[in-house]
TORPA-4810 file (N, C-alpha, C, O; in nm, 3 decimals):
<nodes>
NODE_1_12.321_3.444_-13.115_12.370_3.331_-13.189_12.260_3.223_-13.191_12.203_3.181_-13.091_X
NODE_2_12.243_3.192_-13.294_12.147_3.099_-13.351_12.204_2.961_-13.301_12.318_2.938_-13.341_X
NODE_3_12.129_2.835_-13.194_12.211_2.737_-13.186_12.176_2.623_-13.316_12.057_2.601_-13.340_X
NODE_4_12.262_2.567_-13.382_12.264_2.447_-13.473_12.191_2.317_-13.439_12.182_2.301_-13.317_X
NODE_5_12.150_2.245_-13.495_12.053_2.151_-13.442_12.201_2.058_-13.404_12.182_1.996_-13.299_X
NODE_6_12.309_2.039_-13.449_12.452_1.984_-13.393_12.447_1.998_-13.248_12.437_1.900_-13.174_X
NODE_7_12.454_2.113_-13.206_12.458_2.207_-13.091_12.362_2.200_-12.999_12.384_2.235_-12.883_X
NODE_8_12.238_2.151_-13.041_12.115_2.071_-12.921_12.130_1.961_-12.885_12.097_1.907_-12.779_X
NODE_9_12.215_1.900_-13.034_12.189_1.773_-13.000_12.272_1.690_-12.910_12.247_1.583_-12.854_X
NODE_10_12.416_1.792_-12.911_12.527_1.780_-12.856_12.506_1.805_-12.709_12.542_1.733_-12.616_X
NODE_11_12.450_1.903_-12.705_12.338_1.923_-12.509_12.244_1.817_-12.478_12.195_1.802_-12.366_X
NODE_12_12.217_1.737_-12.585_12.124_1.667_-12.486_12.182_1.541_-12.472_12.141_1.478_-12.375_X
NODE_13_12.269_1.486_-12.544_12.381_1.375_-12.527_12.439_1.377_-12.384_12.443_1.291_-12.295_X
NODE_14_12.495_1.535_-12.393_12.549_1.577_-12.235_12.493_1.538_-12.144_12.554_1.471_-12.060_X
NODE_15_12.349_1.570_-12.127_12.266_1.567_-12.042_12.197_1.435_-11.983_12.144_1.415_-11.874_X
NODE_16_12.225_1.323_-12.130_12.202_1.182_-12.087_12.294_1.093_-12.024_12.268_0.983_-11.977_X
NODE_17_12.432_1.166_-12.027_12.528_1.108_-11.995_12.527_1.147_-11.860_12.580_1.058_-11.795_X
NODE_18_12.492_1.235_-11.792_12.505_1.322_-11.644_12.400_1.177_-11.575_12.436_1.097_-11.488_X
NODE_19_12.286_1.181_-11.636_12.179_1.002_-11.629_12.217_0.997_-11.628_12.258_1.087_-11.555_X
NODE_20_12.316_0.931_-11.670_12.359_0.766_-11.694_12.464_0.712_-11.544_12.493_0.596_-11.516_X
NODE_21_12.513_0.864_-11.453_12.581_0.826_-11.377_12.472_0.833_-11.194_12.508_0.808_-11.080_X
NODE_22_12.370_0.866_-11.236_12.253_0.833_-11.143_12.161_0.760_-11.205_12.055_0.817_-11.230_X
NODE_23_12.175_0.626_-11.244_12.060_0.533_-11.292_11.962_0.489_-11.217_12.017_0.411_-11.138_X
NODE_24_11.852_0.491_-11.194_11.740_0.492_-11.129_11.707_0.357_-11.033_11.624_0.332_-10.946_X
NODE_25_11.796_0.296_-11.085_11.789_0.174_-11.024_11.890_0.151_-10.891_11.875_0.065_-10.804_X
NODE_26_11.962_0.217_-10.896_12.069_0.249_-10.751_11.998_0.282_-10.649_11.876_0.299_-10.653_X
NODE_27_12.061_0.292_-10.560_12.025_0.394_-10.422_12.023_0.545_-10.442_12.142_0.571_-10.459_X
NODE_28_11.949_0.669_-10.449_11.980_0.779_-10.453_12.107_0.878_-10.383_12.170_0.846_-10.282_X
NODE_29_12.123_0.978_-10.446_12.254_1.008_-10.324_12.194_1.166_-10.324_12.077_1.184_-10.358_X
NODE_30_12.245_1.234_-10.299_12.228_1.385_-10.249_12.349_1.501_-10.331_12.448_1.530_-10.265_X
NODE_31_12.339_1.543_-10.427_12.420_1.585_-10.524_12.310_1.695_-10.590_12.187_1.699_-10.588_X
NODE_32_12.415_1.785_-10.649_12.339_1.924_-10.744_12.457_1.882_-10.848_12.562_1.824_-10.818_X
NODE_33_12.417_1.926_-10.972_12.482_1.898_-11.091_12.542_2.050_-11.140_12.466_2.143_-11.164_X
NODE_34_12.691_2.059_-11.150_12.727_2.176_-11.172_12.803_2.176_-11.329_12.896_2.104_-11.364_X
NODE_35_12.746_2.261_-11.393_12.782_2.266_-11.521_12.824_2.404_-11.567_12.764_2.511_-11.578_X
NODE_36_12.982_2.355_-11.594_13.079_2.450_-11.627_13.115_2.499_-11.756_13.206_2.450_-11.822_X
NODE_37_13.041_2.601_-11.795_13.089_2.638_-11.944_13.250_2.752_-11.950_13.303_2.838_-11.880_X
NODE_38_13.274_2.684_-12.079_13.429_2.734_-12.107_13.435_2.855_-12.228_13.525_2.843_-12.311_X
NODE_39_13.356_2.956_-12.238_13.372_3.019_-12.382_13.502_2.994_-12.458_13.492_2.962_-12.576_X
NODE_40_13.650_3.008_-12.391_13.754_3.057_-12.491_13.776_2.843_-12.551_13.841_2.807_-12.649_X
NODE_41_13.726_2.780_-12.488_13.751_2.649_-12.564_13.610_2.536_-12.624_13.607_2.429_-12.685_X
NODE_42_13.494_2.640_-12.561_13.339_2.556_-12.590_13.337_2.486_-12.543_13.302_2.399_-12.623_X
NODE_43_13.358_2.420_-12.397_13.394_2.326_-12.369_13.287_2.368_-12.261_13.296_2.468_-12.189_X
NODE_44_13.164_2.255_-12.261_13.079_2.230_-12.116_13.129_2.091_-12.066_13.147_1.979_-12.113_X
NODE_45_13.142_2.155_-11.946_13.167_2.028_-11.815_13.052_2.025_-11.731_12.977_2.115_-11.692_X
NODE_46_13.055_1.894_-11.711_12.924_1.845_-11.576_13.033_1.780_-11.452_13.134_1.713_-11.472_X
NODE_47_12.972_1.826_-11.314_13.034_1.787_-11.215_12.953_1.733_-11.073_12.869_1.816_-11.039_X
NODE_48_12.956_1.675_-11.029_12.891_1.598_-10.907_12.962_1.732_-10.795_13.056_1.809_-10.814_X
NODE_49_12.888_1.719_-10.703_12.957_1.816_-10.573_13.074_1.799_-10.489_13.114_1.857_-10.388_X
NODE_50_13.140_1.656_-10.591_13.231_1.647_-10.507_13.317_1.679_-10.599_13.416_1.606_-10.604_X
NODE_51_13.310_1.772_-10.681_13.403_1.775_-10.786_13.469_1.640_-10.888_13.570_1.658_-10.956_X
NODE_52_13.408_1.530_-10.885_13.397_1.471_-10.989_13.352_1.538_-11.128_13.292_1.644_-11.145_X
NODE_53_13.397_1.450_-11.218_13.354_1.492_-11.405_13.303_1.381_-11.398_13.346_1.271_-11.360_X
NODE_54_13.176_1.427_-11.448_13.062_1.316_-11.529_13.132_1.370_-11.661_13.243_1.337_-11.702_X
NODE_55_13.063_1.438_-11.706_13.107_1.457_-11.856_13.155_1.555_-11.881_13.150_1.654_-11.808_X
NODE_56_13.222_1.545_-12.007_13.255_1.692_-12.116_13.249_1.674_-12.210_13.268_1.569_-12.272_X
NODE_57_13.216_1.792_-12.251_13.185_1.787_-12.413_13.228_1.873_-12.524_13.155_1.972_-12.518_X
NODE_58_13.296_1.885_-12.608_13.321_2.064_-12.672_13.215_2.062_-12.808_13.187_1.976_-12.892_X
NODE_59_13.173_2.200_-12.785_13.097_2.246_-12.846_13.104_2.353_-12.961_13.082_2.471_-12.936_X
NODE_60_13.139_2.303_-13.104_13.242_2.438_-13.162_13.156_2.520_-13.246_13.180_2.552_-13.363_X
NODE_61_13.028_2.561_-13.162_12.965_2.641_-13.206_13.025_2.758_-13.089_13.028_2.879_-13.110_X
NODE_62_13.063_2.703_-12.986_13.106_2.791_-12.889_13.238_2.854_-12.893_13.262_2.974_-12.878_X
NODE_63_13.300_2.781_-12.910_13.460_2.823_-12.919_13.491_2.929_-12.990_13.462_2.963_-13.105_X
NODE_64_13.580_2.998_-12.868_13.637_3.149_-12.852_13.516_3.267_-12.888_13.529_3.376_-12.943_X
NODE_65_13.391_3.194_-12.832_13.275_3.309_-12.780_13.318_3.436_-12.656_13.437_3.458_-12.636_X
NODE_66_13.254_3.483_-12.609_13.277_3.573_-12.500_13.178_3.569_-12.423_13.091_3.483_-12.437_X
NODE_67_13.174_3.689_-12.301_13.095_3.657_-12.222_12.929_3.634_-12.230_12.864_3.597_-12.132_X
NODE_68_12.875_3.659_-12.354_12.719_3.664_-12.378_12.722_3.550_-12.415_12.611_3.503_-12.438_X
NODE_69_12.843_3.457_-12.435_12.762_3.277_-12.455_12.696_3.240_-12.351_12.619_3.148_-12.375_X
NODE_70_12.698_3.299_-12.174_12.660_3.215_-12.084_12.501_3.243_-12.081_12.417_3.154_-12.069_X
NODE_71_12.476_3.368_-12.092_12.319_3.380_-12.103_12.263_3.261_-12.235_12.157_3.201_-12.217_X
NODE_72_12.356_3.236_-12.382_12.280_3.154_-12.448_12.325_3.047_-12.429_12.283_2.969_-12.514_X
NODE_73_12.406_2.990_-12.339_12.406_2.856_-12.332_12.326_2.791_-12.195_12.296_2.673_-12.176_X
NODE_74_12.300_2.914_-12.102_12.203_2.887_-11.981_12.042_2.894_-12.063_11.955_2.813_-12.031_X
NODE_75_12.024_2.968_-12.139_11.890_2.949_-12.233_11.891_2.798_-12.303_11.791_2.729_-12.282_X
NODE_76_11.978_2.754_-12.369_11.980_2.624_-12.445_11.971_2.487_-12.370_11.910_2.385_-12.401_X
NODE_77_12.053_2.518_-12.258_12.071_2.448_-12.165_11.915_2.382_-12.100_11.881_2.264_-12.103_X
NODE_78_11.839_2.496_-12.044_11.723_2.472_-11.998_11.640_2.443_-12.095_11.559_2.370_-12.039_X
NODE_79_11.607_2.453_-12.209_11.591_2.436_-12.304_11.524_2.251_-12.310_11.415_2.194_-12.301_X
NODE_80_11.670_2.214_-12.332_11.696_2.020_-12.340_11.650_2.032_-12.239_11.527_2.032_-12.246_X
NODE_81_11.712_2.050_-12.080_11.624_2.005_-11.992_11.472_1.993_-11.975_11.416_1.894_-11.929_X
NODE_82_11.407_2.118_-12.021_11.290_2.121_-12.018_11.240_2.003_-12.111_11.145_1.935_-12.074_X
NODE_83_11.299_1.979_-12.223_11.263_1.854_-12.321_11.299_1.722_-12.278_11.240_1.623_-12.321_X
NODE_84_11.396_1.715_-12.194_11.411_1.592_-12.130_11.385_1.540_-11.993_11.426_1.437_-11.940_X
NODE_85_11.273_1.675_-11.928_11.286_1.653_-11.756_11.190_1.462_-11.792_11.252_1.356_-11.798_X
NODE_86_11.073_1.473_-11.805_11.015_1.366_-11.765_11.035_1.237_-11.798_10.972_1.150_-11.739_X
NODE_87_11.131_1.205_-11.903_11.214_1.113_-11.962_11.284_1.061_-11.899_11.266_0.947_-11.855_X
NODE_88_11.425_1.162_-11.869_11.549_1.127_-11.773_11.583_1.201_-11.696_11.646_1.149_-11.604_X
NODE_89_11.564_1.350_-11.687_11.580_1.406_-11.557_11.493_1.341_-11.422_11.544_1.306_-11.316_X
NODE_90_11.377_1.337_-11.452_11.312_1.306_-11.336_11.323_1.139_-11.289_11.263_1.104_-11.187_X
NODE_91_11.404_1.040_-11.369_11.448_0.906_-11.352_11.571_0.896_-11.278_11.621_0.788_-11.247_X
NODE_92_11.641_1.057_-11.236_11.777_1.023_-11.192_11.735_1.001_-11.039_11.640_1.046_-10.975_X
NODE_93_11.867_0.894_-10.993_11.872_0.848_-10.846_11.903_0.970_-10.805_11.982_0.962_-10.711_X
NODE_94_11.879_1.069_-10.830_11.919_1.192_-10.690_11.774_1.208_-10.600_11.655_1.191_-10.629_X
NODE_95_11.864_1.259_-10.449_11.741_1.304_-10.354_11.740_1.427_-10.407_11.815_1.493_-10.479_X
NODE_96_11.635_1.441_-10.351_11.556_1.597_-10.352_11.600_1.717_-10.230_11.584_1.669_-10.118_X
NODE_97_11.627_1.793_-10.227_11.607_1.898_-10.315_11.758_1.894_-10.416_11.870_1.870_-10.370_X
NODE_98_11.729_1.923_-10.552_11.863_1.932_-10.634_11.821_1.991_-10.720_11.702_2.007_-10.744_X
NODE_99_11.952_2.053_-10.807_11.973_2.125_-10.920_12.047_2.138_-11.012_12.156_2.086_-10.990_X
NODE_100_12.038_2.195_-11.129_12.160_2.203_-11.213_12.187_2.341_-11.173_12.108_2.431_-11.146_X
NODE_101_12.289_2.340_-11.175_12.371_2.497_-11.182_12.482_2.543_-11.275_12.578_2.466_-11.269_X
NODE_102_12.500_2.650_-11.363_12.578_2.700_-11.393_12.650_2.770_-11.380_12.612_2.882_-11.348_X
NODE_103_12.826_2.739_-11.402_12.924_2.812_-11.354_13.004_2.873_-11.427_13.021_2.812_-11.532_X
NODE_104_13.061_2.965_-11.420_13.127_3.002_-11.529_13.315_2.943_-11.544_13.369_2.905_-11.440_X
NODE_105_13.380_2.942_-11.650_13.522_2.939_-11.669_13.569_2.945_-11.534_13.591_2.829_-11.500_X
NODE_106_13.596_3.028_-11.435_13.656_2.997_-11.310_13.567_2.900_-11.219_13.623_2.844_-11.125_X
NODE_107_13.450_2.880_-11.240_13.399_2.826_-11.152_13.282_2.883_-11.059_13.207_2.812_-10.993_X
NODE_108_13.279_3.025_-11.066_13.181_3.087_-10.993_13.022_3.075_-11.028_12.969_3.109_-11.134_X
NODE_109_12.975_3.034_-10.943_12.820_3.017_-10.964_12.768_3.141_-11.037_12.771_3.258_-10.999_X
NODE_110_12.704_3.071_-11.188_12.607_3.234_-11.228_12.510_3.209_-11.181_12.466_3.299_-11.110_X
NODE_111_12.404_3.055_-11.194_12.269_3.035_-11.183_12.251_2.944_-11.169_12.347_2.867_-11.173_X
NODE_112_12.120_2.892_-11.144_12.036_2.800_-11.111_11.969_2.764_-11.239_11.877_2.843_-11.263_X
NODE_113_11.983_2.670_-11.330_11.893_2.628_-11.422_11.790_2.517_-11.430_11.734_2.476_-11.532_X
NODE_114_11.774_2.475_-11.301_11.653_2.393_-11.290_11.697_2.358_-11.175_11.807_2.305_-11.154_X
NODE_115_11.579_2.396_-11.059_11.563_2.336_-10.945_11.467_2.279_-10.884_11.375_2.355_-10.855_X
NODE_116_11.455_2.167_-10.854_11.360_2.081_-10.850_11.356_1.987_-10.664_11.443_1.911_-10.622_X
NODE_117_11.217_2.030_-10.586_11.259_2.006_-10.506_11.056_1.893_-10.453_10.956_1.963_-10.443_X
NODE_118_11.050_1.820_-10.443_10.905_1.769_-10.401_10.816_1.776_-10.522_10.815_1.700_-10.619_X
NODE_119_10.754_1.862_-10.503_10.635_1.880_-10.579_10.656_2.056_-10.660_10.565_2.109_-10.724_X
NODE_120_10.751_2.101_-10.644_10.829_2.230_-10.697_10.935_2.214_-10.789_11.003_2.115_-10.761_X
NODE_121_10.972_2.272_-10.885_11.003_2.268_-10.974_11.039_2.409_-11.044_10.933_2.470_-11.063_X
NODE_122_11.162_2.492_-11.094_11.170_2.614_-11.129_11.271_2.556_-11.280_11.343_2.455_-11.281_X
NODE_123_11.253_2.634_-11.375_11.356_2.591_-11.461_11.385_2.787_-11.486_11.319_2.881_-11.530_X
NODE_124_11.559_2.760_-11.411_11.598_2.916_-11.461_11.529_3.011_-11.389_11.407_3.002_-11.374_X
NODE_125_11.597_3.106_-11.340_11.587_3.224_-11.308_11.458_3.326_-11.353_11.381_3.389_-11.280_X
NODE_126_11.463_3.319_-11.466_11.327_3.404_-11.545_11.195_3.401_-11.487_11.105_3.485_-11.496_X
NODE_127_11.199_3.280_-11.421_11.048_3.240_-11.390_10.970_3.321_-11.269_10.850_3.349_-11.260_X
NODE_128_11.093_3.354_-11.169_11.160_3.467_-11.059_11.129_3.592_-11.103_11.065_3.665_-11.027_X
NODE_129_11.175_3.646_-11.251_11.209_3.764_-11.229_11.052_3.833_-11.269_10.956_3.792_-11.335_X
NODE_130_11.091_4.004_-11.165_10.987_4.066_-11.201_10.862_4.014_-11.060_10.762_4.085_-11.054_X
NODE_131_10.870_3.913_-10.971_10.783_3.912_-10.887_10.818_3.969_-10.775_10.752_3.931_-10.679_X
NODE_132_10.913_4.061_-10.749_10.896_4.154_-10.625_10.847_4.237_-10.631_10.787_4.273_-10.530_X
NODE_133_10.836_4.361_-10.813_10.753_4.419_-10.850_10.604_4.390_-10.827_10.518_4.455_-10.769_X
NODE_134_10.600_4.253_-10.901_10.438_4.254_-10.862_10.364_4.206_-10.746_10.241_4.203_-10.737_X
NODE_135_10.458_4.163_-10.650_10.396_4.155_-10.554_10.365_4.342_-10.453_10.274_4.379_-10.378_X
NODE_136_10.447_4.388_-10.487_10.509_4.515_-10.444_10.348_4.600_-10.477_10.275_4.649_-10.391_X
NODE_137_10.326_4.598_-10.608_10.172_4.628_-10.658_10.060_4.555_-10.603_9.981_4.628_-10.543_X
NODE_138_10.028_4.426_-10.606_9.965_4.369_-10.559_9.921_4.413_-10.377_9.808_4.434_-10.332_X
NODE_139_10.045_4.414_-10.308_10.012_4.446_-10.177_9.992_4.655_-10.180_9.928_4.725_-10.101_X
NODE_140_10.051_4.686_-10.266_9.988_4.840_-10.252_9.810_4.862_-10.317_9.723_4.932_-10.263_X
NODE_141_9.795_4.771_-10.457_9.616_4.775_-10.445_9.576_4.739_-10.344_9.489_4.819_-10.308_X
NODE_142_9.592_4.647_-10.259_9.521_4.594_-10.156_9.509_4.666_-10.019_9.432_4.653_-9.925_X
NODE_143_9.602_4.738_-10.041_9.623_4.840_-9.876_9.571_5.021_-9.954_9.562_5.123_-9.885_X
NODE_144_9.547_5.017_-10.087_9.540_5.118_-10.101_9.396_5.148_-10.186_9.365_5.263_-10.216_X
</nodes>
């Protein structure tokens, strides 16, 4: 599914609003940002760890998708972030180490879509995959 420029723009609104409840000018607190997508209603939620709602949003490019929206809305997702880390992600009062995470309709953790901890920084899973292989090679040229 092709996302709509509606549909980015609607993620990155989300995403300023999640700011807007760590403004840089506070005291920091210690929080991961959990973001709950809903296929059967399009509905992304953002949540503090204490189960607070920062935001929601519905998204009716999504509505009554199935389970392959979460791979494209964890792609879209990182996406804005990646377009908005140095703007306003990296202005939020959170301590370090934190993340966004995505959960699905019940709530169960799928992933990690940006984790950001010092001077480290991962956006998404992908960036991961495929390095046990090559390390796996790497240490067999070297011993072999």
């Amino acid at each position: 599914m092709e996302a709509t420029p509606q549909t980015i723009q609607q993620l990155e609104r989300a995403i300023r609003k999640v700011a807007e409840n760590f403004p840089a000018e506070k005291d920091a607190i210690m929080t991961d940002i959990h973001l709950q997508v809903k296929p059967s209603s399009g509905e992304l939620l953002a949540y503090d760890d204490n189960d607070e709602e920062l935001t929601r949003i519905v998204v009716e490019q999504w509505i009554n998708s199935g389970d392959e929206l979460y791979d494209e809305a964890a792609s879209l997702i990182c996406q804005c972030i990646e377009e908005m880390r140095e703007t306003i992600i990296e202005q939020m009062a959170v301590l370090h180490p934190f993340s966004f995470v995505l959960m699905d309709e019940d709530g169960e953790t799928l992933r990690d879509l940006y984790l950001v901890d010092d001077d480290t920084v991962i956006l998404s899973k992908d960036l991961l995959e495929g390095l046990d292989e090559e390390l796996d090679q790497f240490l067999h040229d070297l011993l072999g």
